[in-house]
C-alpha positions as MATLAB code, in Angstrom:
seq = 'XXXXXXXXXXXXXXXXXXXXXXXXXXXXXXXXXXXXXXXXXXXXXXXXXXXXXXXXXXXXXXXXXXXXXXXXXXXXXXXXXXXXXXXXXXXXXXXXXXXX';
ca = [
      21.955  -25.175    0.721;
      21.985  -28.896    0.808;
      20.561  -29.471    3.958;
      17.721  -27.348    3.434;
      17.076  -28.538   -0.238;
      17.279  -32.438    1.345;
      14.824  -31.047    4.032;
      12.383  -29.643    1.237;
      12.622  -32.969    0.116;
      11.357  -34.963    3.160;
       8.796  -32.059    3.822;
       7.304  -32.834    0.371;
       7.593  -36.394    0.629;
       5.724  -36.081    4.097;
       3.104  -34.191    2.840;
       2.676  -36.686   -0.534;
       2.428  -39.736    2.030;
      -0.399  -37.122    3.994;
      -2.332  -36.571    0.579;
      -2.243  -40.132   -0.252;
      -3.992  -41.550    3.223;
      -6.441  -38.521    3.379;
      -9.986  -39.013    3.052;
     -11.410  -35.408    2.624;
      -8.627  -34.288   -0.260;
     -10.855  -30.438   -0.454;
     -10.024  -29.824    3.414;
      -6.486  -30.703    2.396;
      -5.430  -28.598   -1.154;
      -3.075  -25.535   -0.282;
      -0.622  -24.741   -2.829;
       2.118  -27.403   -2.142;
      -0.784  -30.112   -2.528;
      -1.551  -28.247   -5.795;
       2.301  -28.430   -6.866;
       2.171  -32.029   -5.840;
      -0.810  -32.838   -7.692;
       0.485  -30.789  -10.771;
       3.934  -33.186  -10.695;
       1.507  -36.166  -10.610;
      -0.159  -34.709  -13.559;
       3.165  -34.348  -15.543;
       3.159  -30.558  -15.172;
       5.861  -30.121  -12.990;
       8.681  -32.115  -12.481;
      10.175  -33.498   -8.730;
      12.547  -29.897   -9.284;
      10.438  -27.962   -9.858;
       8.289  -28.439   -7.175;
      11.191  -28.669   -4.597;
      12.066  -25.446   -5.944;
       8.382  -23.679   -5.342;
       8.463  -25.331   -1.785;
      11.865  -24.038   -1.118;
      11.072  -20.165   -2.230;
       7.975  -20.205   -1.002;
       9.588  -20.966    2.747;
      12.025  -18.364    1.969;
      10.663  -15.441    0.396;
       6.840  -15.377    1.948;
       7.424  -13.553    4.995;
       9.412  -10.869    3.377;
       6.846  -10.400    0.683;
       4.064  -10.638    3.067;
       5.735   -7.821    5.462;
       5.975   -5.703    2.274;
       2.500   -6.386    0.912;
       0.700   -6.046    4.642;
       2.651   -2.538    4.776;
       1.788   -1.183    1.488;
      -2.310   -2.129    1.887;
      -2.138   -0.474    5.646;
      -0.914    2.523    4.255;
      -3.599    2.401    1.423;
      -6.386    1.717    4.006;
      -4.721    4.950    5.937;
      -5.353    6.925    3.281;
      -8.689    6.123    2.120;
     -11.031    6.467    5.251;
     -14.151    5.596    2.912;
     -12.822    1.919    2.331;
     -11.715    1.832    5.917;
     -15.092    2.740    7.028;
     -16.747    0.079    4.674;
     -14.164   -2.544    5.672;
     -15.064   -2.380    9.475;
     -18.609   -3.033    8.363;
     -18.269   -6.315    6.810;
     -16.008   -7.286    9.250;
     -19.212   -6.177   12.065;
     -21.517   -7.575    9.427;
     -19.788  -10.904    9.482;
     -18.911  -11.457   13.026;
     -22.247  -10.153   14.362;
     -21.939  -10.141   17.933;
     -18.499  -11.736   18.056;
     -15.307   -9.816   19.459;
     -13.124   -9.575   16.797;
      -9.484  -11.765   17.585;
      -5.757  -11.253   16.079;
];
């Protein structure tokens, strides 16, 4: 539990020193940056943020599993939003294959 909190840590740390030297900060704000930004502010302390980081890393790809299975099934049984789905997706990528 140590190691990986000290390696939170020196992730966050990496990515304050990458906010800090960038000179587009819009191309760069995902939600750590935002956590960062929102310790700057006073929001949040040094904890806290280590703490989002650290759950974050743990608990997305579980959630995301879960959440990707439940709106598959949904999509499964509604052919109507199915249907209207693969026409934006045509609509957007126009002549474009479509790519995992």
């Amino acid at each position: 539990s140590k190691d990986l909190k000290g390696a939170m840590e020196i992730l966050i740390e990496q990515k304050r020193q990458m906010l800090s030297t960038v000179e587009k900060l819009d191309e760069h704000m995902d939600f750590a940056s935002q956590l960062i930004f929102a310790q700057n502010r006073g929001d949040l302390t040094a904890e806290n943020v280590n703490q989002c980081v650290l759950e974050m890393m743990i608990a997305a790809p579980d959630t995301l599993s879960v959440t990707l299975f439940f709106m598959l099934i949904l999509i499964a049984e509604h052919p109507t939003v199915e249907e209207e789905m693969m026409r934006e997706i045509e609509t957007v990528l126009g002549k474009l294959e479509l790519q995992s």
